[in-house]
Backbone as CSV, one residue per row, in Angstrom:
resi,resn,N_x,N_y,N_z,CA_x,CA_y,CA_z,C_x,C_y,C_z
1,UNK,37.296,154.163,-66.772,36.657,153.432,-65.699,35.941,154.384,-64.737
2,UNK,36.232,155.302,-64.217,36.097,156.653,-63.348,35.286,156.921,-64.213
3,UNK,34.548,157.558,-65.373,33.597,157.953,-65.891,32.170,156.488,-65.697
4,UNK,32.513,155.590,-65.688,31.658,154.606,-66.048,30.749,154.393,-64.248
5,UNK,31.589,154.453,-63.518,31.285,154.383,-62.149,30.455,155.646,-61.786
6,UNK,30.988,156.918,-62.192,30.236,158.014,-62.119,28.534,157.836,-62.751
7,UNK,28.395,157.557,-63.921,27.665,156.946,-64.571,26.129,156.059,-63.957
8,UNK,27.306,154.806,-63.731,26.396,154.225,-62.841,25.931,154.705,-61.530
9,UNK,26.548,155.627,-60.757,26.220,156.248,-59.791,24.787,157.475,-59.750
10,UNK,25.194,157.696,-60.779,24.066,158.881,-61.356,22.718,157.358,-61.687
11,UNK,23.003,156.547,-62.375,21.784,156.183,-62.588,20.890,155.666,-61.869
12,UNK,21.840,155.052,-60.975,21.498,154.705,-59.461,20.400,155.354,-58.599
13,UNK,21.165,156.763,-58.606,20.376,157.537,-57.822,19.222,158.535,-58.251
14,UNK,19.702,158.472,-59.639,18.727,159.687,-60.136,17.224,159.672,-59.688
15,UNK,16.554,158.224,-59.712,15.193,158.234,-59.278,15.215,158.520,-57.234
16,UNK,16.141,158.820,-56.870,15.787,159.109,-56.037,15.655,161.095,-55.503
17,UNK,16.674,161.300,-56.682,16.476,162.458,-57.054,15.592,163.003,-57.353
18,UNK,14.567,162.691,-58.443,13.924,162.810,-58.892,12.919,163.378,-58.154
19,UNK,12.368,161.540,-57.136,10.832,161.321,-56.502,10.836,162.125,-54.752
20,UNK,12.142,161.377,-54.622,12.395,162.000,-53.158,13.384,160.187,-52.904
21,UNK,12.942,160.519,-51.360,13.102,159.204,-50.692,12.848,158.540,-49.407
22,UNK,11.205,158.885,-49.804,10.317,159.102,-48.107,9.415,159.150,-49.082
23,UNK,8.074,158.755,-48.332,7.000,158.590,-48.764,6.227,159.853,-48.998
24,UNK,6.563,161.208,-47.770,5.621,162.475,-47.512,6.954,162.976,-48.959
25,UNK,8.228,163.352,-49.034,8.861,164.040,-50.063,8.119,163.541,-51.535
26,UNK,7.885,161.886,-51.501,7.272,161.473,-52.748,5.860,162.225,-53.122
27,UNK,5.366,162.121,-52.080,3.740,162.776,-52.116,3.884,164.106,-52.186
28,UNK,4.840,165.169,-51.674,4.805,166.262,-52.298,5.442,166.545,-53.518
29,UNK,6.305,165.791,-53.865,6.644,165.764,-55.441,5.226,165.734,-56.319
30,UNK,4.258,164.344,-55.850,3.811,163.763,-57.358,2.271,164.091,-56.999
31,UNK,1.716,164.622,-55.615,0.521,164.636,-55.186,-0.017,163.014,-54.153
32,UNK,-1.091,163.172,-53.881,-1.457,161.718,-52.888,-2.013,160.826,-54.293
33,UNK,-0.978,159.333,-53.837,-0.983,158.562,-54.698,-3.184,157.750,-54.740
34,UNK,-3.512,157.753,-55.576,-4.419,156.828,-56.200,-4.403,155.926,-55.653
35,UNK,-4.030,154.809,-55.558,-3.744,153.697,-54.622,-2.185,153.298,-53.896
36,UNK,-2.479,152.475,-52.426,-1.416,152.581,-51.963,-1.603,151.413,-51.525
37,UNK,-0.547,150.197,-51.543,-0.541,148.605,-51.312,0.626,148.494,-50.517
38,UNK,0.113,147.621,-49.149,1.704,147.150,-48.169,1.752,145.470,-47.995
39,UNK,2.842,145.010,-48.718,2.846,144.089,-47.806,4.388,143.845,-47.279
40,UNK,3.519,142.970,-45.748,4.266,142.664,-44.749,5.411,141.728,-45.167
41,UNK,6.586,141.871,-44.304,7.801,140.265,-44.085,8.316,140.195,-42.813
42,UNK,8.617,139.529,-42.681,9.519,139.275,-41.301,11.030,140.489,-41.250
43,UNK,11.069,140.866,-40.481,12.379,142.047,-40.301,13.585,141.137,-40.610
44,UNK,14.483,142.254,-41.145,15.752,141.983,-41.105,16.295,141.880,-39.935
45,UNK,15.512,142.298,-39.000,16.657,143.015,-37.640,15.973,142.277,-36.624
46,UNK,16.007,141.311,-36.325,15.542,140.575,-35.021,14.267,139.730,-35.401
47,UNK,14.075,138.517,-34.823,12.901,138.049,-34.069,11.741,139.484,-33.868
48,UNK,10.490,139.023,-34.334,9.043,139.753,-34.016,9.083,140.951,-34.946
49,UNK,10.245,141.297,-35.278,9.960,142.344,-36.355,9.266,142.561,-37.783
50,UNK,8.390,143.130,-38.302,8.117,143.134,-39.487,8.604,144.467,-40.467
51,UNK,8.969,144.213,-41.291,9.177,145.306,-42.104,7.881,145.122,-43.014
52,UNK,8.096,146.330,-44.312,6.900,146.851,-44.856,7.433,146.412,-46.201
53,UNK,7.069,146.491,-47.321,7.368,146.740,-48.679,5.918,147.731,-49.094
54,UNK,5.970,149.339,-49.491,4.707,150.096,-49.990,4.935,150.231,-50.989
55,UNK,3.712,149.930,-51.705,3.633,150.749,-53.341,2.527,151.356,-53.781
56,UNK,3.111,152.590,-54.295,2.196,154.228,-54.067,2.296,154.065,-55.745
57,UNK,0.536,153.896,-55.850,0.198,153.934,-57.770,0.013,155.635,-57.698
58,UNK,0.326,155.948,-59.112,-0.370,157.298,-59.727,-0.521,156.986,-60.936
59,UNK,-1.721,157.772,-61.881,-2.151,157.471,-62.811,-1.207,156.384,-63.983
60,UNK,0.581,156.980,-63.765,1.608,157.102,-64.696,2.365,156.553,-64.320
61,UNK,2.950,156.350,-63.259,3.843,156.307,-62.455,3.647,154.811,-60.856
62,UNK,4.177,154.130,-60.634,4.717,153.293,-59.337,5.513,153.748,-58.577
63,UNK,5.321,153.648,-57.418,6.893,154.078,-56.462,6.889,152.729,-55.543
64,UNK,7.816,152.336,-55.192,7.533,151.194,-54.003,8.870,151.367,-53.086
65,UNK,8.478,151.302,-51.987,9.341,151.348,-50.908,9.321,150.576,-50.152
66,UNK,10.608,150.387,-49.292,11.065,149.242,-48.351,11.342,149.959,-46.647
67,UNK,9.972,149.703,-46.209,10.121,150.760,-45.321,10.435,149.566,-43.635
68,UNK,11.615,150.151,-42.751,11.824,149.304,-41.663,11.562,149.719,-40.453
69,UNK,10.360,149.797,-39.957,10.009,150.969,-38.820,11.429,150.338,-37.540
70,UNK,11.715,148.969,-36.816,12.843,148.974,-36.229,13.702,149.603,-36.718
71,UNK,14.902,149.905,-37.500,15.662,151.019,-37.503,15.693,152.498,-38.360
72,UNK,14.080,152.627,-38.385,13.080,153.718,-38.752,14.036,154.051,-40.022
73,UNK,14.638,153.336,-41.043,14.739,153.733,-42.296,13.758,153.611,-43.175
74,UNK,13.755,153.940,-44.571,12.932,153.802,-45.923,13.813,154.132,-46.601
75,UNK,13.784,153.071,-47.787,14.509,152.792,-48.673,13.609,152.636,-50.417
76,UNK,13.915,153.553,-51.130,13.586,152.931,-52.458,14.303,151.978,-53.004
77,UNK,12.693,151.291,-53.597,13.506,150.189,-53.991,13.085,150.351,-55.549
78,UNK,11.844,151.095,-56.274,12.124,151.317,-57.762,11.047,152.214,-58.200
79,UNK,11.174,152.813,-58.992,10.495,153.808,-60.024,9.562,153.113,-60.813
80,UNK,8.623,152.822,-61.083,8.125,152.263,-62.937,7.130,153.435,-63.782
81,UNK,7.710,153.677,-64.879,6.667,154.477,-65.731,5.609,153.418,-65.611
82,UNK,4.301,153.587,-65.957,3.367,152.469,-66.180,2.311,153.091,-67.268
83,UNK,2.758,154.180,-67.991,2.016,154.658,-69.074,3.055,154.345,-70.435
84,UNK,2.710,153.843,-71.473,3.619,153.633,-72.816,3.976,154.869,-73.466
């Protein structure tokens, strides 16, 4: 069980390993993305807030992030190869 959790833990995180987990660590990993798309939602955290959802194309590669300027986190939310 302890191996399997480890496991999933690693797989979990590895793409954050990988890319970073910030938009400037991503961009110095992979270079300035090709295109970059935001859209808006209503915040988790109060009335008037908006959070972000970004997604940073490269030729090969997606990154998209869940960015919450009220409690100034960013969060990945996934990796996609987009080359076969």
């Amino acid at each position: 069980m302890f191996e399997l959790l480890v496991a999933a833990k690693l797989l979990l995180l590895a793409p954050e390993t990988v890319v970073g987990t910030d938009r400037a660590r991503i961009e110095a990993r992979l270079g300035a993305p090709t295109g970059v798309g935001t859209d808006l939602m209503g915040g988790r955290h109060g009335i008037g807030t908006t959070d972000r959802v970004v997604t940073l194309d490269w030729p090969d590669v997606r990154v998209r992030l869940y960015e919450s300027p009220a409690t100034k986190t960013v969060a990945l939310i996934g990796v996609t190869v987009t080359k076969d």
